[in-house]
Every structure is written in structure tokens, then in C-alpha cells.
C-alpha positions as CSV (number, residue, x, y, z in Angstrom):
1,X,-13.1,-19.2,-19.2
2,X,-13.6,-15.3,-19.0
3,X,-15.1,-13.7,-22.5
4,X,-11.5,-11.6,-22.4
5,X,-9.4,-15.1,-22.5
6,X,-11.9,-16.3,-25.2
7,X,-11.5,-13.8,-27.3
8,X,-7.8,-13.5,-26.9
9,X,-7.2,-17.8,-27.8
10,X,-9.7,-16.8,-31.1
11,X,-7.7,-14.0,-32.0
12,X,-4.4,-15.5,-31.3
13,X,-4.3,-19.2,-31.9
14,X,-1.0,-19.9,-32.0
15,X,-0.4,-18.9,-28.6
16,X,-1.1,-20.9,-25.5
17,X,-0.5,-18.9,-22.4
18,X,-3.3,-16.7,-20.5
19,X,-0.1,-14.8,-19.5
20,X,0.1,-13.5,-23.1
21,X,-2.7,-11.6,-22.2
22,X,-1.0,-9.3,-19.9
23,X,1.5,-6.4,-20.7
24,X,4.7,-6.3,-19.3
25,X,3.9,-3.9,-16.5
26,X,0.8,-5.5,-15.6
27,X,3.1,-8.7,-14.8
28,X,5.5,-6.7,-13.2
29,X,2.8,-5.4,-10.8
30,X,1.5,-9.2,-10.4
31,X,4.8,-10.6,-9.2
32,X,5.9,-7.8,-6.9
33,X,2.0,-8.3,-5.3
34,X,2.7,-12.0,-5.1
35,X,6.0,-11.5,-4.0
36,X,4.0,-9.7,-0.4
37,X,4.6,-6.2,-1.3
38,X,1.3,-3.9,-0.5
39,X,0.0,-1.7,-3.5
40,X,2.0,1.4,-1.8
41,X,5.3,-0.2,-1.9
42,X,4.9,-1.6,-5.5
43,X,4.3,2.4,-6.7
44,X,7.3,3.1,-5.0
45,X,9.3,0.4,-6.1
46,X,8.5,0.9,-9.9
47,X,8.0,4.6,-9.2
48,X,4.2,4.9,-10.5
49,X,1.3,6.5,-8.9
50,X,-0.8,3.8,-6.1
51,X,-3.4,4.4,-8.2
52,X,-1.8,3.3,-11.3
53,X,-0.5,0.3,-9.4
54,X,-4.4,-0.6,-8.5
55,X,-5.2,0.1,-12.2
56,X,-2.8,-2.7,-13.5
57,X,-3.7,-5.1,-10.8
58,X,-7.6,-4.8,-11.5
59,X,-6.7,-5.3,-15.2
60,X,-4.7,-8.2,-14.7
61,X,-7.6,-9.8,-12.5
62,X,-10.0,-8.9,-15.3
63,X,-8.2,-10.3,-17.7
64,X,-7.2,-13.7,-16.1
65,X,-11.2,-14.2,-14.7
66,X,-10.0,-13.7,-10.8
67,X,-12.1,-11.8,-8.5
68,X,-10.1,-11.6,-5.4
69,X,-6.0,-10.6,-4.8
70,X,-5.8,-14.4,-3.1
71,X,-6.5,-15.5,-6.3
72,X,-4.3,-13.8,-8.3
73,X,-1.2,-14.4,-5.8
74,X,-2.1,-18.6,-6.3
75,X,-2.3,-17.7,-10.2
76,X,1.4,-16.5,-9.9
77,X,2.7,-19.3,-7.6
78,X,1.2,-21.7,-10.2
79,X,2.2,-19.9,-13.4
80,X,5.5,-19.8,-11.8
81,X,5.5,-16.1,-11.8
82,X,7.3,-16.3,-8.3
83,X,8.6,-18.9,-6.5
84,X,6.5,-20.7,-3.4
């Protein structure tokens, strides 16, 4: 479990999802990556800067303990985030 996920489940015991953790855009930017769409085409689509886009996807990872943008697509197939 990543220190950031500790820290949130201390802070916030009532809550049980690591998907708490992320803000609404950051989600946004998760399932549009999962959903195939490169970082270039999610700025456009939700008409932020690329390097905003990269921003929220590094924070997500960060914040969910994943290391890689495979791992982060199977978090949102799992979490139901998109469909398979």
C-alpha cells in the first residue's frame, strides 16, 4: 500500500475506496486514457493543456501506487472505471 493511500484510509476511515483519493478531473483523465485515447486527444477532448493532461495522470499514478500507464489502464478495467 503506497504512504499516500495510508495516509488517506487514517485520515478518512469511513471511506473505503482508493478512488476517493482522486479528484474528479484526475478520473476523468484516467478513463478517457483507459478508454485508448493518447494524452493529445484527452487535452483536446476536455480542452486542457497536454501538459495538464500529463500532470493529472502522474498524480493519479502517484496516488494509486502504479508506476507504469499499463497499470493504471488494468486499475480502471478492474475498478470498473471503463468497461473491458
Amino acid at each position: 500500500m503506497s504512504e499516500a493511500l495510508l495516509a488517506h484510509y487514517l485520515a478518512h476511515p469511513g471511506r473505503s475506496s482508493e478512488l476517493d483519493l482522486l479528484t474528479g478531473r484526475e478520473r476523468e483523465v484516467v478513463q478517457l486514457i483507459a478508454e485508448g485515447q493518447s494524452s493529445k486527444k484527452v487535452s483536446e477532448t476536455l480542452a486542457i493543456s497536454l501538459k495538464t493532461v500529463e500532470t493529472h495522470r502522474a498524480s493519479a499514478m502517484h496516488k494509486l501506487g502504479l508506476s507504469t500507464t499499463a497499470a493504471l489502464v488494468r486499475y480502471a478495467v478492474r475498478n470498473k472505471l471503463i468497461e473491458p
